[in-house]
N, C-alpha and C positions, 0 to 999 in steps of 0.2 A: 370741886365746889366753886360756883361761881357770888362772888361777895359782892356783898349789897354796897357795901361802905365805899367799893373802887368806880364808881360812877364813871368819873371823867374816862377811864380807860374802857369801860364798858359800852357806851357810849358816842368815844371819840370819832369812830365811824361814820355818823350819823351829826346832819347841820343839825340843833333844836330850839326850835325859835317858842320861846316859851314865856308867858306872860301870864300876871293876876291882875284885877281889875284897876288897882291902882297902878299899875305899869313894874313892878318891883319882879324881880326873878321868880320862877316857881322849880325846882329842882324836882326830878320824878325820883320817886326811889326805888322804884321798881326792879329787878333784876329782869334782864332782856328774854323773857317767853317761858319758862320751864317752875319757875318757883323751885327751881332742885337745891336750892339753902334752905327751906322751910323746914324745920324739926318737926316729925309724924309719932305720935308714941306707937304699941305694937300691941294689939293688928291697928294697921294705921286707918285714921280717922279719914273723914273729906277734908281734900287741900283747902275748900275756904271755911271756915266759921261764922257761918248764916246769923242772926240774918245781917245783910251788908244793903248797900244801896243798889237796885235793878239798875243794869246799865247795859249797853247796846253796844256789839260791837260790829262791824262790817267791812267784811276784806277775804283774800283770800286765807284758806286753811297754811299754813308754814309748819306744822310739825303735827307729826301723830301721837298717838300712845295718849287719850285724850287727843283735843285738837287744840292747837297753839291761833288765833287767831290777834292780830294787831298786839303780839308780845305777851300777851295772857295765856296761859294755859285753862282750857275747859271741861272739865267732867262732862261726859255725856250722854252716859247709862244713864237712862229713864227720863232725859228731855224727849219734848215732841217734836220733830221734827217734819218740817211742811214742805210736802215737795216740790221745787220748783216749778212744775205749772201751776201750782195751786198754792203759793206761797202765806196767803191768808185764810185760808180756808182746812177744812178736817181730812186733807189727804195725805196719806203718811211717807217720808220717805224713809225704807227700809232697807236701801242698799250699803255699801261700806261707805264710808266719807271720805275722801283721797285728797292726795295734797291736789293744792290748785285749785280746789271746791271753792267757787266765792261762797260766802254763808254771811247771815246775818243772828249773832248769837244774842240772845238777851239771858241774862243771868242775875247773880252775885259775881260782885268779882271786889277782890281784895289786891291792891295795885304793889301795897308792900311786897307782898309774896309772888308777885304776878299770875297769881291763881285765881278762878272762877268755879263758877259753877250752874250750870247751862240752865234753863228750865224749858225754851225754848230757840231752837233752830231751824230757822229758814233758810232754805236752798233759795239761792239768787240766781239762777237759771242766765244763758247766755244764747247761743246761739244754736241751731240742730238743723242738719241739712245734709242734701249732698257736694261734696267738692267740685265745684266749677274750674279752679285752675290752680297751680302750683308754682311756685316763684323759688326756686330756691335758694339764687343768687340772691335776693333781697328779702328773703325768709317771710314769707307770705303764701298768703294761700287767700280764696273766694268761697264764699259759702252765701248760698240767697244774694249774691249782688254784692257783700259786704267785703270789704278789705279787712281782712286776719292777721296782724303781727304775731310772728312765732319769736319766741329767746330763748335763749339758754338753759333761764329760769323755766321754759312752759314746760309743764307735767306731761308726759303721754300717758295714754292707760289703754289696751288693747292688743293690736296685733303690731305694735311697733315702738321704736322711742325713740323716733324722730322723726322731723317733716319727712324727711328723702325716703322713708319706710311709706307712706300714706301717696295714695294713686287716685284722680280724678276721676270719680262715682261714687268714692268711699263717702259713706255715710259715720256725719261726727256730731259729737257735741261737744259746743267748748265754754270754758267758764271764762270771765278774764272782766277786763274793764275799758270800756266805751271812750273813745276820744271825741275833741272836738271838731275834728275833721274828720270823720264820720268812720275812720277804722277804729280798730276791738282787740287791747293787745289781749293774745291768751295767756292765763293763765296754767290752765289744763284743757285739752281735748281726751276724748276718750272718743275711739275707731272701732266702727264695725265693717262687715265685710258688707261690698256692694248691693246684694242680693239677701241679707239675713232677713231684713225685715225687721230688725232692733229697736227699731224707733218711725214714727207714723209724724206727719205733720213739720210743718216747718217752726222755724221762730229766728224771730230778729232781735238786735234789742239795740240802742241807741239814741242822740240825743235830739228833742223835737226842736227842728230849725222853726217851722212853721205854723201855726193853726188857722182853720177858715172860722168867720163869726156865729157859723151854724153848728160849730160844734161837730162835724160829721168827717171830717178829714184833719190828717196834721201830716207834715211834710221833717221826714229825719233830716238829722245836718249832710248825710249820705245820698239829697236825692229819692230816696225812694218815699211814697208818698201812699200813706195808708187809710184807707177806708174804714170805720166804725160807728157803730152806735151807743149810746150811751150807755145802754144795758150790758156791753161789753166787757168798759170799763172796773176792776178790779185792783185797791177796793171800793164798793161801790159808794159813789160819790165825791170821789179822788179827780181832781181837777187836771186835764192836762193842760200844762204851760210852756211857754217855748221855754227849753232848758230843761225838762223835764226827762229824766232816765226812766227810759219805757222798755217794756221787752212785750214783742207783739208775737202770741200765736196766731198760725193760720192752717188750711188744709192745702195749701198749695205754695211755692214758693211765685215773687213778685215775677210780673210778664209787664216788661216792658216799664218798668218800673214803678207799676204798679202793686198795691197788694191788699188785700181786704183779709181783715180782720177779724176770728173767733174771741178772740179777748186779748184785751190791752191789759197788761201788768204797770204799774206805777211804782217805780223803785228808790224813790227817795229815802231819804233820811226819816223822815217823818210817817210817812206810811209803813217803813218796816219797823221800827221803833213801837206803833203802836198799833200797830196790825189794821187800824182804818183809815178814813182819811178826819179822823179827829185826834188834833198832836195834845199830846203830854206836857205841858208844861215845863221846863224845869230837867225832862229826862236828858240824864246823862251818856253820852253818845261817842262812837268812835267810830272813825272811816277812813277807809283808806282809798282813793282815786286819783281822777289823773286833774291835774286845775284844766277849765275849759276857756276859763275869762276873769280877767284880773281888771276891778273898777273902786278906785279910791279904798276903801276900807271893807271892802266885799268881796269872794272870789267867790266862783263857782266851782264845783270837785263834783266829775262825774256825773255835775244835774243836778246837785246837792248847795243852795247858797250856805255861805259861811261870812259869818261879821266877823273878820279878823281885829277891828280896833287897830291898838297900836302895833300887833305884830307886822313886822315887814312881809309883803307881798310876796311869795315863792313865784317864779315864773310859769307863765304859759305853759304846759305840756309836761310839769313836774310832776312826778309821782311823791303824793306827799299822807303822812296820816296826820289826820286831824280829830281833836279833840275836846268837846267843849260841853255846853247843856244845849235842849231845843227848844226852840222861841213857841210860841203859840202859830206861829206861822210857819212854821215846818224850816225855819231857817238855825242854824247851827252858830251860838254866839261861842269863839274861839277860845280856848284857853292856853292852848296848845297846839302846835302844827310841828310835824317832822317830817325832814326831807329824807327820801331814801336813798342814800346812797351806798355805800358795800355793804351794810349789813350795820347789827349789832358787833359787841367787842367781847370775848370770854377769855376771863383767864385762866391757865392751869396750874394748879400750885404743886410746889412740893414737900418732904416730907417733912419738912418742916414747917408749915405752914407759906411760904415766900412764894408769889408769884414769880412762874420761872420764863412762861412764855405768856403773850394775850397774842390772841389771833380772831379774827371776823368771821362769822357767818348768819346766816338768813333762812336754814331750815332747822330743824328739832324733830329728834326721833327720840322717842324713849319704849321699852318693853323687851322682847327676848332676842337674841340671835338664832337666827336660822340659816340652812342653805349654806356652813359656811363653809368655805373650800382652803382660804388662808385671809392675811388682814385685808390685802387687797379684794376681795369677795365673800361677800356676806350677804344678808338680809335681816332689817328690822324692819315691820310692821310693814313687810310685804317690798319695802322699799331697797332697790340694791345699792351695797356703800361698800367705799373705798376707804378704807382707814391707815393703809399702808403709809399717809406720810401725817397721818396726824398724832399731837401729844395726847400721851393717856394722864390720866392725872393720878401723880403720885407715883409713874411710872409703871403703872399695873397695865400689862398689856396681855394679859393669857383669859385668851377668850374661847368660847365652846359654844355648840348648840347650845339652844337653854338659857345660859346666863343673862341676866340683865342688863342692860346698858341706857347707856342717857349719852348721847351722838348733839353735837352742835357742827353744822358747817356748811357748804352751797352743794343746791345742785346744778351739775353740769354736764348735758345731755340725757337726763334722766338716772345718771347717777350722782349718788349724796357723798360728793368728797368732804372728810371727815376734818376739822378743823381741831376737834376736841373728842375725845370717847374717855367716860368714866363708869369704870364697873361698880354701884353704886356699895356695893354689899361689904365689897374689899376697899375701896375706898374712903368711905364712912369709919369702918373699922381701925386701920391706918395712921385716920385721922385723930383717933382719939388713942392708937399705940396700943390697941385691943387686937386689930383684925391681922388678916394674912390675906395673900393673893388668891388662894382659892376661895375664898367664902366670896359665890358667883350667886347670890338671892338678889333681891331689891333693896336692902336694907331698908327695910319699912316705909317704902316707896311704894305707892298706889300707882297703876297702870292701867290701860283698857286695850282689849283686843279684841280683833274678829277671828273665826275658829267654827270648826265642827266639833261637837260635843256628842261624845261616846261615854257611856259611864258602862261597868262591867255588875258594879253595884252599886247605882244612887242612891245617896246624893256625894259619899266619900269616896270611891273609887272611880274616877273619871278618867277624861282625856279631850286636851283639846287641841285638835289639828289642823293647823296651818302651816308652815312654812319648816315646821317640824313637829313632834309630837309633844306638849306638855301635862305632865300630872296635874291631877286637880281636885281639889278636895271642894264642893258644893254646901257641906253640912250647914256653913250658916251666912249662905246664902240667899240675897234677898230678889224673888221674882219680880222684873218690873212690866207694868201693862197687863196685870193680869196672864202673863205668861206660864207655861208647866214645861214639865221637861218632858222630848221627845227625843228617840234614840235616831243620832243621823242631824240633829237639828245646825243650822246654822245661827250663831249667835253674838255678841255682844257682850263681853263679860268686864266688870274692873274688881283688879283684887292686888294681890301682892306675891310676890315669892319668897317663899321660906325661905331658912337656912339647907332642906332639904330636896330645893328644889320642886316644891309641890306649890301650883299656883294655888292660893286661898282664896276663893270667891265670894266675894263682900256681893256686888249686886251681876243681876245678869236678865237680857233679856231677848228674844227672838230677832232675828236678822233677815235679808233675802241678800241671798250669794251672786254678784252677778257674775 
């Protein structure tokens, strides 16, 4: 269990340069991404209690089972989701949502519990192309002209997991965030093969060095210099400005550094917060990016102005999240900025209740075990993790297919070394000197997952298969999107695990497998 009340220790990780408007301290009390203290009664409710204040978050995905964005955890059955070419518009993305996804979430969110609850998510699209060149001594790669930072932290998803797997033709798309010198650190790439045909068109994205007074060209901080018309621009009537985080589709990549233009994307603060280019007043906002420019009580994050006031200036080329409301002019007044550094801080207790160990991490996995071979190899929510040198909490370390888990800790080469793992079910129990180490359920722990759905006799005898096979009881569960059940279907489901090991399916709704 991770406690609200040890702040400092949670935390301690992390610079938090934190201020209210009269300059006085503001303390967050959020627990670091999971809300896994939040008490659920049984069959458990939604982690937030609606209705809360719409607020906007923007960053990459950091944990599954739901998605963990900027320390919040979000429900995400039955938001809509906009696909990253069409991020303001009615085109659906139906695929899985993988770590390293930039997204921009607007929801409910409840900070105490650091739970949410989606209504709407946007794919923040990056970059799509074929690989020009390979750097592996400097962990880079070229994609349309642009310089690609690879780390430790970046996600693969495809035929590899890692740079030295991916070969010059390979065709990718990577999510990440835009610098001021005109590279793109990634977050995630996902790899196709040379020749599949996966993906059509190019795209860029990055920050506008330049604009001409006719409106008809702007020049990235990269050099490369794009042609557009107005009608282009999306959304429509969204100003480009220098400083402006853009992502540009095209049917070609740039020649000669050149490149024209199918549609300009505008990826501010402001324009994703309120899906036009007419800002929200007042709406409350999170982002995370890298600073591009630091000028007296202003900085720029990723194309994004921000009025810091009296917080201290973070450096040039920080990665930092930031926090505040949005102006009438699309600029972010500060209430909060945090520097990234190792992570968040969790502790594991023991049976006594006493913190025995706190240790750091920066990703979040919650849902079933699968694949697993021993601690050192497993899988949860598709993701492979090493838990061979992490504490379990309470000492519960007997783990099996199926069982539930809640994983805090980094990934490192595409694998999630485990900092933390707690079986919720034996855990919970434990805690209150009820339970024992087999009781492998969720203990009234709400989850989400992707899966093929087989039922023998709908809607109570199911089955839902990924990563291994899980029971599932459908009886009262709720279609969303107007969805039906279809045998073979791929799907989207949040619900809970019994005591018997039977997922219970609260809501669920259709998918596409990629």
């Amino acid at each position: 269990m991770i406690r609200s009340s040890g702040f400092t220790r949670q935390w301690q990780s992390r610079i938090q340069l934190m201020t209210t408007s009269a300059g006085a301290l503001l303390v967050l009390s959020a627990c670091g991404g999971g809300g896994s203290s939040t008490s659920v009664s049984s069959p458990p409710q939604s982690v937030v209690n609606p209705p809360l204040a719409v607020s906007t978050y923007t960053g990459p995905v950091a944990g599954l089972g739901s998605i963990i964005v900027n320390g919040v955890r979000f429900e995400t059955v039955g938001a809509f989701v906009h696909d990253g070419d069409d991020p303001y518009g009615s085109a659906k993305y139906q695929s899985v949502i993988g770590l390293g996804t930039t997204v921009a979430v607007a929801g409910n969110v409840d900070e105490k519990s650091a739970a949410g609850s989606a209504s709407d998510i946007r794919i923040v699209g990056g970059l799509r192309g074929k690989i020009t060149g390979i750097d592996l001594q400097l962990g880079t790669l070229r994609v349309n002209d642009q310089l690609v930072k690879v780390t430790n932290n970046t996600v693969f998803d495809g035929n590899t997991t890692t740079l030295a797997g991916l070969l010059v033709g390979n065709q990718i798309e990577v999510y990440g965030l835009p610098q001021a010198d005109g590279s793109f650190v990634a977050t995630r790439i996902e790899s196709y093969a040379e020749t599949s045909g996966a993906i059509s068109g190019v795209a860029l994205r990055g920050i506008v060095a330049s604009t001409t007074a006719n409106n008809d060209s702007f020049t990235l901080v990269n050099g490369i210099n794009v042609s557009y018309s107005a009608d282009k621009v999306v959304p429509k009537g969204a100003l480009i400005r220098v400083g402006s985080d853009v992502r540009i589709i095209s049917a070609a990549a740039p020649v000669n550094g050149k490149l024209i233009a199918t549609k300009v994307l505008v990826l501010g603060a402001g324009e994703l917060t309120s899906g036009s280019s007419t800002f929200t007043t007042g709406s409350i906002v999170k982002i995370k990016g890298i600073v591009d420019s630091v000028s007296g009580t202003s900085i720029v994050v990723s194309g994004t102005k921000v009025d810091i006031g009296n917080l201290p200036a973070p450096a040039i080329g920080a990665v930092v999240e930031v926090k505040g409301s949005l102006s009438s002019v699309g600029t972010i007044v500060a209430s909060q900025i945090e520097l990234e550094g190792n992570g968040r801080s969790v502790d594991v207790l023991g049976v006594n209740g006493q913190v025995i160990y706190t240790g750091s991490y920066k990703q979040e996995l919650y849902g079933i075990v699968g694949n697993y071979v021993s601690l050192s190899s497993f899988t949860v929510q598709g993701v492979q993790v090493d838990a061979s040198k992490a504490r379990f909490e309470y000492g519960v370390s007997t783990l099996a297919n199926n069982s539930y888990v809640e994983i805090k800790g980094n990934l490192v080469n595409g694998i999630l070394v485990a900092t933390k793992v707690e079986l919720k079910g034996a855990t919970t129990g434990i805690s209150t000197g009820t339970g024992n180490s087999s009781d492998l359920s969720s203990g009234n722990r709400n989850f989400e997952i992707y899966a093929t759905l087989n039922c023998t006799s709908y809607p109570a005898t199911c089955s839902l298969t990924g990563s291994s096979v899980l029971n599932a009881n459908l009886s009262a569960a709720r279609w969303e999107d107007g969805g039906q059940y279809v045998n073979g279907m791929y799907v989207e489901a949040k619900g809970y695990l019994d005591a018997k090991g039977i997922f219970q399916v609260i809501k669920i709704e259709a998918k596409k497998k990629r």
